[in-house]
C-alpha positions in Angstrom: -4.7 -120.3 -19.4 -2.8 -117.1 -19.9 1.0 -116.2 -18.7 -0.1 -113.3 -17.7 -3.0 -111.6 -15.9 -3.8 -107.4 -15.5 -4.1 -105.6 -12.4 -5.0 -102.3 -13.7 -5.2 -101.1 -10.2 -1.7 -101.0 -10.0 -0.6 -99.4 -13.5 -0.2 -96.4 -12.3 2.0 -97.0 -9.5 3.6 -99.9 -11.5 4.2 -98.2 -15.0 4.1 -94.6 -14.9 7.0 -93.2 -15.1 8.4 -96.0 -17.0 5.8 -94.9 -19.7 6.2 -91.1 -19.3 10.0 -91.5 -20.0 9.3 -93.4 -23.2 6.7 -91.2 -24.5 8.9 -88.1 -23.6 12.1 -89.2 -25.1 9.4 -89.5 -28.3 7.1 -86.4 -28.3 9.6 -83.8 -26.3 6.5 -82.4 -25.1 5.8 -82.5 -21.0 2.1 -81.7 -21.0 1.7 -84.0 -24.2 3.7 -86.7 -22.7 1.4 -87.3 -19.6 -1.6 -86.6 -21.7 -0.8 -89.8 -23.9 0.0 -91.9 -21.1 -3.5 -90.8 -19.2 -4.7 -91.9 -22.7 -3.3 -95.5 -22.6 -4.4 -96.2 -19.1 -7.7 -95.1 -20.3 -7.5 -97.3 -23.4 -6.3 -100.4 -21.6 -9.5 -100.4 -19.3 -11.4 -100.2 -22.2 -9.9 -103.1 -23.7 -9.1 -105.5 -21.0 -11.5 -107.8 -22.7 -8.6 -108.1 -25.4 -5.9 -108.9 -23.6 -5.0 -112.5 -24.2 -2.0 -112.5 -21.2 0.8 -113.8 -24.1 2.5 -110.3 -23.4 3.2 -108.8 -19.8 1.4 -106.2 -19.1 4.2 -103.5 -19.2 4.3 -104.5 -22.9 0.4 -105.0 -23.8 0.7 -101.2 -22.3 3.6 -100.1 -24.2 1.7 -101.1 -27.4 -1.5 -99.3 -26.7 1.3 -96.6 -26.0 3.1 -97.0 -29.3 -0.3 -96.6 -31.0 -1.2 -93.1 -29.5 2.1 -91.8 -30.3 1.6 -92.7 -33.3 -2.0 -90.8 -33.6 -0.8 -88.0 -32.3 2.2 -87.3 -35.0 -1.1 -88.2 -37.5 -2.5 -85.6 -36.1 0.1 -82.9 -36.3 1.1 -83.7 -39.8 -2.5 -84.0 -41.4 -3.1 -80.8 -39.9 0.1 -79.5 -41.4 -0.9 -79.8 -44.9 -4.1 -78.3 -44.7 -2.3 -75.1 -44.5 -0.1 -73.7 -47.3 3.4 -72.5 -45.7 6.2 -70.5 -48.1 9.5 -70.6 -46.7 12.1 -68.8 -49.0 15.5 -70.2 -48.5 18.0 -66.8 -49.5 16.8 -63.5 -48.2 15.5 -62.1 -51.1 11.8 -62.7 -51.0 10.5 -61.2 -54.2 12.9 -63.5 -56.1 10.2 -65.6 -58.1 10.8 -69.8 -57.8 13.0 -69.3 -54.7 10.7 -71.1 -52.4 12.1 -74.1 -50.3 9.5 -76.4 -51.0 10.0 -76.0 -54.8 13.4 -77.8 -53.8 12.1 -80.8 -51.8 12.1 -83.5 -54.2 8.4 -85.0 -54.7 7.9 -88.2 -53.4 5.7 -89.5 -56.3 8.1 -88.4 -59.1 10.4 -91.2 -58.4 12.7 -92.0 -61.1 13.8 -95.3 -62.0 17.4 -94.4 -61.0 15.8 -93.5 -57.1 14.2 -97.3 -57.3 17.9 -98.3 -58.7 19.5 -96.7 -55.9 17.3 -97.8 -53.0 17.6 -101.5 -54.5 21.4 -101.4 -54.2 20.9 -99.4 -50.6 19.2 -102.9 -49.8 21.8 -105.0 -50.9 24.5 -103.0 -49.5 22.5 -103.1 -46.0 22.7 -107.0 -46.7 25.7 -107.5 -47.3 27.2 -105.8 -44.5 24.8 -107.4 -42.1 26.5 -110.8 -43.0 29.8 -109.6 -42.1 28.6 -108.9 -38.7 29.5 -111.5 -35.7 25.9 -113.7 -35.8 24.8 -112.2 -32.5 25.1 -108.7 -33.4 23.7 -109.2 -36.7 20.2 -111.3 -34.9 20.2 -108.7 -32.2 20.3 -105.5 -35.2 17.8 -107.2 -37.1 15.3 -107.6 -34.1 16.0 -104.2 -32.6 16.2 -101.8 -35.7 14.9 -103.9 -38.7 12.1 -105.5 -37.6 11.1 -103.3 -34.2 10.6 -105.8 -31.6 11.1 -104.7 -27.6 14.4 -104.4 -26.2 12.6 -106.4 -22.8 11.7 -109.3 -25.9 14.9 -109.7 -27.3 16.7 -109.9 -24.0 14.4 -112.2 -22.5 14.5 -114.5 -25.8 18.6 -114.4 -26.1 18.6 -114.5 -22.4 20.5 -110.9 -22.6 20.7 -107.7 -19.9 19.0 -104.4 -21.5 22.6 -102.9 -21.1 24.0 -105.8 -23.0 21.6 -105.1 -25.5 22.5 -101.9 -26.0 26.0 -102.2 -26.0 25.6 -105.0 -28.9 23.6 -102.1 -30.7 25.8 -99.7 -30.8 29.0 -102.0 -31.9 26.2 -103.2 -34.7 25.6 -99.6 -36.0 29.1 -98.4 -35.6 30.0 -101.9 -37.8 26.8 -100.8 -40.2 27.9 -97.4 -40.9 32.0 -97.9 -41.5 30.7 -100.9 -43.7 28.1 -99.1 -45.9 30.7 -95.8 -46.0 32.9 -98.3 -47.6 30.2 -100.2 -50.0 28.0 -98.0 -50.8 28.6 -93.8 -50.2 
């Protein structure tokens, strides 16, 4: 029998806003915002037959949510290289080769020094991740490595969001003095 059942009468009243301020704080877009959450009501009443009640609803929402975010930068970006965009970077424009994009490294002439560097990025991340006290390190890994709810991880270390959050920060703080020291 599942945990958790759907009401989808009450979504609106229930997780609106909650999902307007996530998408917001994502797309930066008012109009765009509400658009994408009309979109994930829409989708969730079109797939209630897939909901298997292991997740609340809030975050069976939140992932239909996730998803259309995620269509919607698709969009913009695939509909950014269809058009050919010259941006010089100094102010004189009949300077031939002085384009910006001639600058941006291409991301399929990687070098083997680039796959050298990223390796040791790796290990440097590693390595300073097992200096941190256990339960920062767990709750860094779940958060920022491997993307998991902030509502999951507190409910599964038994946790407060602002708890959470305050175990974040001291983690990247940690991170970023370590991998100044190790790696930069």
């Amino acid at each position: 029998m599942p945990k958790h059942q759907l009401n989808p009468n009450k979504w609106i009243d229930l997780y609106s806003d909650y999902l307007f301020n996530y998408t917001i704080a994502r797309v930066n877009d008012r109009e765009m915002a509400q658009d994408l959450v009309q979109d994930t009501f829409l989708a969730g009443l079109k797939s209630m037959k897939n909901f298997k009640g292991d997740a609340s609803e809030r975050t069976w929402l939140i992932s239909i949510l996730k998803r259309k975010i995620i269509d919607y930068y698709r969009k913009i970006n695939s509909k950014k290289g269809k058009a050919e965009v010259k941006i010089a970077y100094n102010n004189d424009s009949e300077t031939e080769g002085d384009w910006l994009e001639e600058r941006v490294a291409d991301p399929f002439d990687k070098t083997a020094e680039d796959d050298l560097q990223n390796a040791e990025l790796g290990n440097a991340i590693y390595e300073c991740l097992s200096k941190l006290p256990e339960k920062q390190a767990e709750v860094f890994k779940m958060k920022t490595i491997q993307g998991i709810e902030t509502e999951v991880i507190c409910n599964e270390l038994n946790i407060t969001a602002s708890n959470l959050w305050v175990i974040i920060h001291r983690a990247r703080t940690a991170m970023a003095d370590c991998l100044k020291e190790n790696w930069f």
